[in-house]
C-alpha positions as CSV (number, residue, x, y, z in Angstrom):
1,X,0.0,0.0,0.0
2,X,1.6,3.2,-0.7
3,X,0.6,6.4,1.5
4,X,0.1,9.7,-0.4
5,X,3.5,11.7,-0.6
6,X,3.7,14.1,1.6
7,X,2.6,12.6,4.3
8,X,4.6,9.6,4.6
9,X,7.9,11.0,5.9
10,X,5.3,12.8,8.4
11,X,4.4,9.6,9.6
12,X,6.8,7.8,9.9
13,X,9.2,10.0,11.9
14,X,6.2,11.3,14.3
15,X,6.2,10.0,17.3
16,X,3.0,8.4,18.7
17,X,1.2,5.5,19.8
18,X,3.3,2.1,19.3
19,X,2.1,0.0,16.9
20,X,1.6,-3.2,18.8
21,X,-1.1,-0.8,20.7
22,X,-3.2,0.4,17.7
23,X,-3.4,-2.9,16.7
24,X,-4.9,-4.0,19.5
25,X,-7.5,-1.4,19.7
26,X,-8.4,-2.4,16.2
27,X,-8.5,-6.2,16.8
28,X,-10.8,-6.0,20.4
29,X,-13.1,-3.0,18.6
30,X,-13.0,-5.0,15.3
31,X,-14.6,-7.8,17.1
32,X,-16.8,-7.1,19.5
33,X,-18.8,-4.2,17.0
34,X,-19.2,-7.4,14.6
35,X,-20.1,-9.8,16.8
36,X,-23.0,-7.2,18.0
37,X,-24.0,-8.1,14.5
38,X,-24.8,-12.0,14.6
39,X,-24.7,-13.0,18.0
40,X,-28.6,-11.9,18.2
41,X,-29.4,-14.5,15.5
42,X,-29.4,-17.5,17.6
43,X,-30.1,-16.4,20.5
44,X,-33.4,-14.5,19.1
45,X,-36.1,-17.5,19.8
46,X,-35.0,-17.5,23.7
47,X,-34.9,-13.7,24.0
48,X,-38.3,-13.6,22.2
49,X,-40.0,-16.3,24.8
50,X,-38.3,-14.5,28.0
51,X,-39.8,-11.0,26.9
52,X,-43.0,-12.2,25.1
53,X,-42.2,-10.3,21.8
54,X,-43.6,-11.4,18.4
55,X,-41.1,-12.0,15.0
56,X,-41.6,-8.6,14.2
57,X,-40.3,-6.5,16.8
58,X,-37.6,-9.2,17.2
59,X,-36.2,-8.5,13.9
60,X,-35.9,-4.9,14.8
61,X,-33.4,-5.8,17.9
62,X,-30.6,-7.0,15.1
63,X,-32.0,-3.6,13.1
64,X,-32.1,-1.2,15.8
65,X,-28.4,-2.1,16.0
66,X,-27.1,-2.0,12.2
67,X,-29.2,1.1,10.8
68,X,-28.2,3.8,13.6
69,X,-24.7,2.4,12.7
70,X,-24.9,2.8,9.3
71,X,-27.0,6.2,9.0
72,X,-24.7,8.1,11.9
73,X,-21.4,6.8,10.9
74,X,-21.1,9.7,8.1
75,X,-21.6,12.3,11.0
76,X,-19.5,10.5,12.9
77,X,-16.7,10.9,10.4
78,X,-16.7,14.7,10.9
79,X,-17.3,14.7,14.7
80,X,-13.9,12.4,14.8
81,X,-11.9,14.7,12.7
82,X,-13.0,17.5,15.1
83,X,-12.9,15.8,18.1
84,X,-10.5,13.0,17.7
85,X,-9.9,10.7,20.8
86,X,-12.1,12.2,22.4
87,X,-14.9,11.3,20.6
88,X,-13.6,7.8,20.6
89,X,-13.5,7.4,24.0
90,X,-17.0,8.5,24.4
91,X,-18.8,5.8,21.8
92,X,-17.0,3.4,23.9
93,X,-18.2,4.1,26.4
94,X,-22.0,4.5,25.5
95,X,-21.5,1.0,23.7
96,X,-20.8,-0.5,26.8
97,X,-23.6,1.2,28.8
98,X,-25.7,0.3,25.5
99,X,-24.4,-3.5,26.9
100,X,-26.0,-3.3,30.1
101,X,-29.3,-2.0,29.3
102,X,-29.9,-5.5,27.0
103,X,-28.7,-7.6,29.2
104,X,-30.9,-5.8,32.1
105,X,-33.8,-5.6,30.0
106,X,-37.0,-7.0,31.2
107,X,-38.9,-6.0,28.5
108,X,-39.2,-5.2,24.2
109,X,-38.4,-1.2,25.1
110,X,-35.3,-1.2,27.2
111,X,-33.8,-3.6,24.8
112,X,-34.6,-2.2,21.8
113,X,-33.0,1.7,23.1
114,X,-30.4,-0.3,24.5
115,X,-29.7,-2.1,21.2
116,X,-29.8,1.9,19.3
117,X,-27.4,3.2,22.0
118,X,-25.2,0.6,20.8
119,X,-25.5,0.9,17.1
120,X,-25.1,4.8,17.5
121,X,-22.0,4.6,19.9
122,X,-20.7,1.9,17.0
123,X,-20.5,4.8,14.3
124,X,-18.4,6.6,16.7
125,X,-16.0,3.5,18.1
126,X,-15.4,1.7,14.3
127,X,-14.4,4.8,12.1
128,X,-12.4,6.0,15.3
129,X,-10.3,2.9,15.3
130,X,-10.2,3.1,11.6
131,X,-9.3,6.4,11.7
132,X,-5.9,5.3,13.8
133,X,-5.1,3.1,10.7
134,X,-4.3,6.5,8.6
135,X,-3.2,8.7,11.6
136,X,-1.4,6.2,13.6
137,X,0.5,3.8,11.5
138,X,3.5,4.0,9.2
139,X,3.0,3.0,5.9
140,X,4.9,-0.5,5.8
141,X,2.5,-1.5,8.4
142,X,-1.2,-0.7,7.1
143,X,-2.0,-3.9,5.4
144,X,-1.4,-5.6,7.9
145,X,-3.5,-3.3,10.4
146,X,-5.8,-3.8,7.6
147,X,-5.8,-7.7,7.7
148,X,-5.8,-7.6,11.6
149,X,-8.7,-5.5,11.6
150,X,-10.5,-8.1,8.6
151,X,-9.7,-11.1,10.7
152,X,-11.5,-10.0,13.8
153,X,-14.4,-9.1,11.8
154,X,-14.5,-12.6,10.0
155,X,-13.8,-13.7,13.3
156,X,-16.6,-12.5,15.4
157,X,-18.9,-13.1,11.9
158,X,-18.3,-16.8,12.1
159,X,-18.3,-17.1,15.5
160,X,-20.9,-15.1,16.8
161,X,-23.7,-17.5,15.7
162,X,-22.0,-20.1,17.7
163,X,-21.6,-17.8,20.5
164,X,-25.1,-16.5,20.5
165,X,-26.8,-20.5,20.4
166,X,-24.1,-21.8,23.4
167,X,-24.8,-18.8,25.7
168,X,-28.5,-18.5,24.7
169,X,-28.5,-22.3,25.6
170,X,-26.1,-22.9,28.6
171,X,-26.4,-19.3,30.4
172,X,-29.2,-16.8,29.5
173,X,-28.9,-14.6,26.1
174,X,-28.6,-11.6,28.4
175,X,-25.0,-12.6,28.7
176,X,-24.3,-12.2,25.2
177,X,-24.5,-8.0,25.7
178,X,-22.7,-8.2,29.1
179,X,-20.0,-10.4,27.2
180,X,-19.4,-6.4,25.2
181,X,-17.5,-5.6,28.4
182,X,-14.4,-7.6,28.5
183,X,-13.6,-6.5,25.0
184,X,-14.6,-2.8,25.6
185,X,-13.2,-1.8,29.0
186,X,-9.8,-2.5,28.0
187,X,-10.0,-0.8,24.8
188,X,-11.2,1.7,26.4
189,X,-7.9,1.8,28.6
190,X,-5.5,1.2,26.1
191,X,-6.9,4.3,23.8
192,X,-6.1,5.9,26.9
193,X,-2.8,5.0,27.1
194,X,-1.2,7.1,24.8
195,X,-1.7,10.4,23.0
196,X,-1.4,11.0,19.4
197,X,1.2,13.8,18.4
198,X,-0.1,13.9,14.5
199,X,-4.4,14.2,15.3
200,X,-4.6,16.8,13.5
201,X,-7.7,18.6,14.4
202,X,-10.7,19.4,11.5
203,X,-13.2,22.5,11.9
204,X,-15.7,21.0,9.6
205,X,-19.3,22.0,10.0
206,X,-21.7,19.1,11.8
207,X,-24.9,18.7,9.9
208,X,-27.1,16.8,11.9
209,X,-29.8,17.0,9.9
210,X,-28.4,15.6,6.8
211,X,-27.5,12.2,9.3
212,X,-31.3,12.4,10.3
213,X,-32.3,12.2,6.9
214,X,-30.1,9.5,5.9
215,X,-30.6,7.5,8.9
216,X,-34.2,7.6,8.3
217,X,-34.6,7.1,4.7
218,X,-32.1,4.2,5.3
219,X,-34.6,2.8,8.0
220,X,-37.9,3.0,5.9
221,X,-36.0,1.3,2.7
222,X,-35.0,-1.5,5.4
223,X,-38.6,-1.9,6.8
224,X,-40.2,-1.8,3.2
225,X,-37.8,-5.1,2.2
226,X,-38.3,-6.5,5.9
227,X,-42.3,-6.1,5.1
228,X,-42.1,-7.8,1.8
229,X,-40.3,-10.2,2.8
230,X,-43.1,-11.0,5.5
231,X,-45.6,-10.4,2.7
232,X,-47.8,-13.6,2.1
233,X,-51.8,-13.0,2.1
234,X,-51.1,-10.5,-1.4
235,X,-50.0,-7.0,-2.2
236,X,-49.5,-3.9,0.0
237,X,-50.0,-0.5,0.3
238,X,-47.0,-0.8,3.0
239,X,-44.1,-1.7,1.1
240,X,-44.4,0.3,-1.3
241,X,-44.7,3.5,0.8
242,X,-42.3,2.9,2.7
243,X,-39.9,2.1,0.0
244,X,-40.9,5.8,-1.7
245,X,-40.5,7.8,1.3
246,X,-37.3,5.9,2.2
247,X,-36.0,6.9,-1.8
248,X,-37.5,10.4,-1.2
249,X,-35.8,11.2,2.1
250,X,-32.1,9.3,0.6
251,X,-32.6,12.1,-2.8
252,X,-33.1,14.9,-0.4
253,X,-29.5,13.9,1.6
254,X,-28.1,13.5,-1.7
255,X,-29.5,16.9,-3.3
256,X,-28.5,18.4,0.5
257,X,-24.9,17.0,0.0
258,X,-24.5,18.8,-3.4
259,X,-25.5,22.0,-2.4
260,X,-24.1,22.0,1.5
261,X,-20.9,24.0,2.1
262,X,-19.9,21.6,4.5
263,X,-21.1,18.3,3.1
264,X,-20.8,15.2,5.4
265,X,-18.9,13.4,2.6
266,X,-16.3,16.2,1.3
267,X,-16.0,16.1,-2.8
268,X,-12.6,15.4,-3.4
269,X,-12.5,12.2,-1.7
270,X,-15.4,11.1,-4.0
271,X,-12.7,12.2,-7.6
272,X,-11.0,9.4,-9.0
273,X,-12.4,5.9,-9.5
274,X,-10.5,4.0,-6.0
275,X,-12.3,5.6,-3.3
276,X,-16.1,5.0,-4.8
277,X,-15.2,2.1,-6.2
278,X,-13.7,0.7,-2.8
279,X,-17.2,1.4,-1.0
280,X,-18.3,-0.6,-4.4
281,X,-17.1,-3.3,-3.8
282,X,-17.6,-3.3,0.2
283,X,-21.0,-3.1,-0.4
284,X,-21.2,-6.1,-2.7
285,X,-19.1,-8.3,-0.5
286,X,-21.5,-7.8,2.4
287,X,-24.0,-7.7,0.7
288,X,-23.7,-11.4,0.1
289,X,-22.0,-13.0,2.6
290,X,-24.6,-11.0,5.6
291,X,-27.0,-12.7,4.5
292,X,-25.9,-16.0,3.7
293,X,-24.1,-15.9,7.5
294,X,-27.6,-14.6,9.1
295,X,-29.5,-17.4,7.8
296,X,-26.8,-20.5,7.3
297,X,-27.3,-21.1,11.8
298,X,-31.6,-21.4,10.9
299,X,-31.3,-23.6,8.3
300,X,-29.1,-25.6,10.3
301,X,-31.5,-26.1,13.4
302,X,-34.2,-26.5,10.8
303,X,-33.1,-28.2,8.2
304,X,-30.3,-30.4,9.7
305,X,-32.0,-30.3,12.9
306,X,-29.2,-29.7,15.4
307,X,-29.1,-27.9,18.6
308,X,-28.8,-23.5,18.7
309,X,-25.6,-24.2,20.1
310,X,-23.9,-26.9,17.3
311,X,-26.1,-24.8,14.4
312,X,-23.3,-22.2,14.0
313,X,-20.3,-23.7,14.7
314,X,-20.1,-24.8,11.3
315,X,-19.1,-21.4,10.8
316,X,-16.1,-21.5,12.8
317,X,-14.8,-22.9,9.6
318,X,-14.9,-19.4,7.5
319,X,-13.0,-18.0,10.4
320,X,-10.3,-20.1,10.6
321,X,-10.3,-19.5,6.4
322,X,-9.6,-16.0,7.2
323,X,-6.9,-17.0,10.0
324,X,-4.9,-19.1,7.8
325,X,-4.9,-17.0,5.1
326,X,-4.7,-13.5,6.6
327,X,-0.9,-13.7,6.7
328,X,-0.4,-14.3,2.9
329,X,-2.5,-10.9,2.0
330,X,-0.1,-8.7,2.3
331,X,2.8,-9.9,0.5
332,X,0.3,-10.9,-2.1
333,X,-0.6,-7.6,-2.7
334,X,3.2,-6.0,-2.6
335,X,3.6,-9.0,-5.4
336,X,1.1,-8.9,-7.6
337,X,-0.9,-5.4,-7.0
338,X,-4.2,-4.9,-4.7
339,X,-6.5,-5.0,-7.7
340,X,-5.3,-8.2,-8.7
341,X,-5.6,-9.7,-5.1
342,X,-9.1,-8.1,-4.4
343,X,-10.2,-9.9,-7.5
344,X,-8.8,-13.1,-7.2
345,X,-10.0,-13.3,-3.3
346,X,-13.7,-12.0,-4.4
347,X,-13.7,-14.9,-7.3
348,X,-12.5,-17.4,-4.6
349,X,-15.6,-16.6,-2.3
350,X,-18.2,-16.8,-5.0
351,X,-16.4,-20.1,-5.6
352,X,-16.8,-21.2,-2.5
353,X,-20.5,-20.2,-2.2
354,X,-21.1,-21.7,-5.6
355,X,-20.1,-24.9,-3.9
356,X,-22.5,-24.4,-0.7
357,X,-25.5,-24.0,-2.9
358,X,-24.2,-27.0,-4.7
359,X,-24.4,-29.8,-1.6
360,X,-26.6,-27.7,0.1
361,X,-29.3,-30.6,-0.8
362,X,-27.3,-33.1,1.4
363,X,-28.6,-33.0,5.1
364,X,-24.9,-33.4,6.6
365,X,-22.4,-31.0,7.8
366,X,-19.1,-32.2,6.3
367,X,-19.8,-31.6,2.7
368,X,-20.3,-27.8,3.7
369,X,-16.7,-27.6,5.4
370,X,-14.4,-26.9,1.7
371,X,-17.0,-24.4,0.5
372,X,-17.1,-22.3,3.4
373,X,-13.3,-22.8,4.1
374,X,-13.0,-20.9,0.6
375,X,-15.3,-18.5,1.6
376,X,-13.4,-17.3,4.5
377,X,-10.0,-18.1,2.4
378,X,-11.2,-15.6,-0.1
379,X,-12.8,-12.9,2.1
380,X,-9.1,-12.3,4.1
381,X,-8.1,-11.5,0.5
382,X,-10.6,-8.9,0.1
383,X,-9.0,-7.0,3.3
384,X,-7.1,-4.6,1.1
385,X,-9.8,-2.6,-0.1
386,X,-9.8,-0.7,2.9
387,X,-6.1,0.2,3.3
388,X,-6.1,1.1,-0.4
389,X,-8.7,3.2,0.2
390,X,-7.7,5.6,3.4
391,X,-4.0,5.4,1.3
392,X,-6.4,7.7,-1.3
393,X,-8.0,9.9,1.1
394,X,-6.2,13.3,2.7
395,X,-5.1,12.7,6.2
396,X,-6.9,15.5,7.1
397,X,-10.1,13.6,6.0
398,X,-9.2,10.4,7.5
399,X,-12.2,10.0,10.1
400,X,-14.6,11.1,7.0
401,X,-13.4,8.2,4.7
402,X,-13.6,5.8,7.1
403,X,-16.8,6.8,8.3
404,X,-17.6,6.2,4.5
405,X,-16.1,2.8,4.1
406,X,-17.8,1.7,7.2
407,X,-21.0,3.3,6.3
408,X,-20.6,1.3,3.1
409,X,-20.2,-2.4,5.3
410,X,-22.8,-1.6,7.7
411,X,-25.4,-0.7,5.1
412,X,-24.3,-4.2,3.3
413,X,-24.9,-5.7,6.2
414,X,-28.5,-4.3,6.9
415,X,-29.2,-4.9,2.7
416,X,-28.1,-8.0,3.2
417,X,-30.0,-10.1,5.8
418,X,-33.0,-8.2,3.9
419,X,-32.5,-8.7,0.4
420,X,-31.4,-12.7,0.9
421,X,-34.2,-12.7,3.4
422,X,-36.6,-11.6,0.9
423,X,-35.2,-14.6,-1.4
424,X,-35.2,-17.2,0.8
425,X,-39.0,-15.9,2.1
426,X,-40.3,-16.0,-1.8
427,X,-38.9,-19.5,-2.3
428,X,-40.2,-21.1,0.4
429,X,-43.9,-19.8,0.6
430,X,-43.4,-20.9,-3.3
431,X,-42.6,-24.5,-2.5
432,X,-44.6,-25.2,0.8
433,X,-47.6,-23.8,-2.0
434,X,-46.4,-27.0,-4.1
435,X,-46.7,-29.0,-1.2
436,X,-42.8,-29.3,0.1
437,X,-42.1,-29.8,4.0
438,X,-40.9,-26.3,5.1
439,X,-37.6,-27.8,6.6
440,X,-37.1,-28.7,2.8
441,X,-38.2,-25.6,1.7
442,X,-36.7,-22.8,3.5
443,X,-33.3,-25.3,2.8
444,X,-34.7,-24.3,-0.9
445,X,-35.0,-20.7,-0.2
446,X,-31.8,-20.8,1.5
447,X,-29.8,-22.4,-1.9
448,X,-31.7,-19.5,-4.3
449,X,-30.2,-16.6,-1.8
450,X,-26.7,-18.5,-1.8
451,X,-26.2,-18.5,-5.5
452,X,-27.4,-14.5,-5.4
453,X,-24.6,-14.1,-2.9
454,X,-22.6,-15.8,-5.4
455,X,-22.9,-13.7,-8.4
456,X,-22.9,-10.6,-6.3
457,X,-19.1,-11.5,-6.1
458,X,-18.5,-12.6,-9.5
459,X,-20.0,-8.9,-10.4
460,X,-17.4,-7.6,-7.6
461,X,-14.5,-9.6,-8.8
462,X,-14.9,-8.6,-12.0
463,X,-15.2,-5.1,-10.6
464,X,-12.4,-5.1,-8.5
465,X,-9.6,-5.7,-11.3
466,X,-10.5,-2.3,-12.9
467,X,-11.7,-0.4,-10.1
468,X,-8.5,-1.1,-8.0
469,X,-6.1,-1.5,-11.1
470,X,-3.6,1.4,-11.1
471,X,-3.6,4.3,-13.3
472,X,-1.7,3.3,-16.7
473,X,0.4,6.5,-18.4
474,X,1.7,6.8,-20.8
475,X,5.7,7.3,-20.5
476,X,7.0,10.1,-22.8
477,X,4.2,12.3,-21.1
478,X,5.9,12.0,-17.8
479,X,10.0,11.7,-18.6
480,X,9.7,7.9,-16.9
481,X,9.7,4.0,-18.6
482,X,8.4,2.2,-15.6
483,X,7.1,4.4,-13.0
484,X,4.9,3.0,-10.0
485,X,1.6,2.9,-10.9
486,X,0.2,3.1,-7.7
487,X,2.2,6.1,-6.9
488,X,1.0,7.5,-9.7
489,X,-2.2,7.0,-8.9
490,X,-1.6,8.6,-4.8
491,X,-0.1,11.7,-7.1
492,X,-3.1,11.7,-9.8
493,X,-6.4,12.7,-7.2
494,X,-5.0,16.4,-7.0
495,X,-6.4,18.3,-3.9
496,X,-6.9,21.2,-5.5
497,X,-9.1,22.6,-9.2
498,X,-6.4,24.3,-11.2
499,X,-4.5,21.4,-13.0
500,X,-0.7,21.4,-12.7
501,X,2.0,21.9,-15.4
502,X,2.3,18.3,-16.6
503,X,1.8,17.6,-20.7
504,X,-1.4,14.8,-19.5
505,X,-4.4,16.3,-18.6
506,X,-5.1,13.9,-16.1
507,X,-2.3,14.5,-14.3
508,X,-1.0,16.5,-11.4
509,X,2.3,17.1,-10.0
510,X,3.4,15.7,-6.6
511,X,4.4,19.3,-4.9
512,X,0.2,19.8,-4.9
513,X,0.7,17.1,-2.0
């Protein structure tokens, strides 16, 4: 990964936190943000008989979670460029007192503000410790920072299933949020520890009504695919409502953004094709693998009929994947070039779910193991995109774009369980119609939303290897035979309107950095 110009001898010769520390932070925040994401799942039927909630409002403790997240996270951004560890230090701890009203909760109410106290203080905690990747870290040391942080979340992604069904069945599921504290309080301590000497401080403008806006139109988009997913007795005046005041209230942020002097995602990091085409590809990861994860621990206890505890420990396989292969991302990417990397790791996951929807007709566990083995395998490969991504933003905009990319995962995430949900809901009121058991047909439903998941990466793979691919030049224009592209490419997304004195027009010279 190559940092922009000017501010590489900048960091590495600045003192600040050790590196060991950062990547800490990152690995315990990493973690226990995504595994507030899946542990719900199977731990939902026993939270839903100990509180006397219906299906409904128990889908909205996994949403209340993942669309304050996503909606805030923009806002967030700014307040962290402005505020900088301080900030931080706050969403921590609000997360953790988020923690404690779940697992206290006696009731739908208290768990479902506890559950939005932790998805807002999670816009705050994950772009902060993203933000540490760009302002903390020299540049020889950012992919792997950047495959630390992608382990933990396969991690706690594979694992929290698992997690959720053992303490759900051996404890009580309210342990599950107070399990949030061993990670946070000592993240919270090590931040702490140590004060940056480089955080530099931004006075952009915070518009909280352009994260209101978002947030909301993000929420009725979610509930209009949630509703027509639950949609069986015929059409709705519901759905389609809400999915027309969700698109009208996204156009207004967007139409907001363009004429704002301070938008909440600043222009320049949007020029060029890496940044955008980053969150691109982020969004079309999770947007298939989400889904697949949410439901792969249902179909189990359904259609394989094991236990909430044994259902997701298949799953445990994708994360040891990511483990073993973790280690070979970065020197892959030196070798052979991020875009190549990205590619080849998103082409290995829609491999491997290609194969899951393939035995996913045999009622046994061990055929599953290989494909979701290259699922994780491929996914560590994919960790990239978010290091080459902050290397293209300013450092002054650090806590903006990683606000962005996280926005970008989060909102995946939410899409995700929905969209595949709505699949696997179609297929398997089609084939109980036709008279199939519904063990049989929601494993049906769940084979139509794997091979979606599947060409969602084939689309991003094929994406990926022109999206990331650095920018080619041509020689005689710039003195040079064999130039680094992706220096080039660092010097090509000029800060500044007035184009430099350099013959190609797409160019700009490195003293605008």
């Amino acid at each position: 990964m190559t940092a922009l110009p000017s501010d590489t001898a900048h960091i590495e010769t600045s003192p600040g936190r050790s590196p060991l520390l950062v990547l800490t932070v990152v690995a315990f925040v990493g973690f226990v943000t995504a595994l507030d994401n899946t542990i719900v799942a199977a731990a939902a039927p026993s939270v839903a008989r100990d509180l006397g909630i219906g299906l409904a409002t128990l889908q909205w403790v996994s949403i209340a979670y993942m669309l304050p997240y996503a909606g805030l996270v923009l806002l967030a951004g700014t307040v962290l460029d402005r505020l900088g560890d301080r900030a931080l230090l706050a969403g921590l701890g609000v997360f953790a007192a988020g923690a404690v009203v779940c697992g206290a909760a006696g009731s739908a109410v208290p768990l479902l503000l506890g559950r939005t106290c932790q998805g807002v203080a999670a816009a705050f905690i994950v772009p902060g410790t993203l933000r540490l990747l760009r302002t903390e870290l020299p540049e020889r040391l950012r992919a792997t920072a950047a495959a630390t942080w992608t382990a933990a979340l396969a991690a706690a992604l594979a694992l929290g299933p698992w997690l959720g069904g053992v303490v759900s069945q051996y404890l009580h599921w309210s342990w599950i949020f107070y399990g949030n504290l061993p990670f946070v309080l000592p993240a919270v301590v090590l931040v702490s520890l140590g004060t940056s000497q480089r955080d530099r401080r931004s006075a952009a403008k915070v518009r909280l009504s352009a994260a209101l806006a978002v947030t909301s139109g993000l929420v009725l988009l979610t509930s209009a695919l949630v509703t027509a997913s639950e949609a069986g007795a015929g059409p709705s005046w519901s759905v389609p409502l809400l999915g027309v005041l969700g698109a009208l209230l996204l156009a207004g942020f967007v139409l907001g953004e363009r004429c704002a002097s301070a938008p909440l995602v600043p222009p320049r990091l949007l020029r060029g094709r890496v940044f955008p085409g980053a969150n691109v590809l982020l969004l079309l990861w999770g947007l298939g693998i989400s889904g697949v994860v949410f439901f792969t621990p249902l179909v189990h206890q359904s259609y394989l009929g094991l236990d909430p505890g044994t259902a997701g420990l298949p799953l445990v396989v994708v994360a040891f994947g990511v483990t073993a292969a973790t280690p070979l991302v970065g020197p892959a990417a030196r070798a052979f070039g991020t875009h190549r990397v990205v590619a080849c790791g998103l082409g290995v996951v829609a491999l491997g779910l290609f194969g899951l929807a393939a035995v996913n007709t045999l009622a046994a566990i061990l055929p599953r193991v290989p494909a979701l083995l290259l699922i994780g395998a491929g996914s560590a490969f994919t960790a990239p995109i978010t290091s080459h991504a902050l290397d293209h933003s300013d450092q002054d905009d650090a806590g903006t774009a990683s606000g962005v990319l996280t926005a970008s995962r989060e909102l995946s995430s939410a899409f995700g369980v929905a969209v595949v949900g709505l699949v696997v809901s179609t297929v398997l009121r089609h084939r109980i119609a036709t008279g199939s058991a519904e063990p049989a047909a929601l494993a049906a439903g769940y084979t139509h939303g794997v091979l979606l998941a599947a060409l969602l990466q084939v689309i991003a793979a094929v994406l990926a290897w022109s999206l990331l691919r650095p920018v080619s030049t041509d020689p005689r224009s710039r003195g040079a035979t064999d130039e680094s592209s992706e220096e080039f490419e660092a010097m090509s997304s000029c800060r500044y309107e007035e184009p430099c004195a350099v013959p190609d027009a797409h160019s700009r010279c490195r003293s605008c950095w």
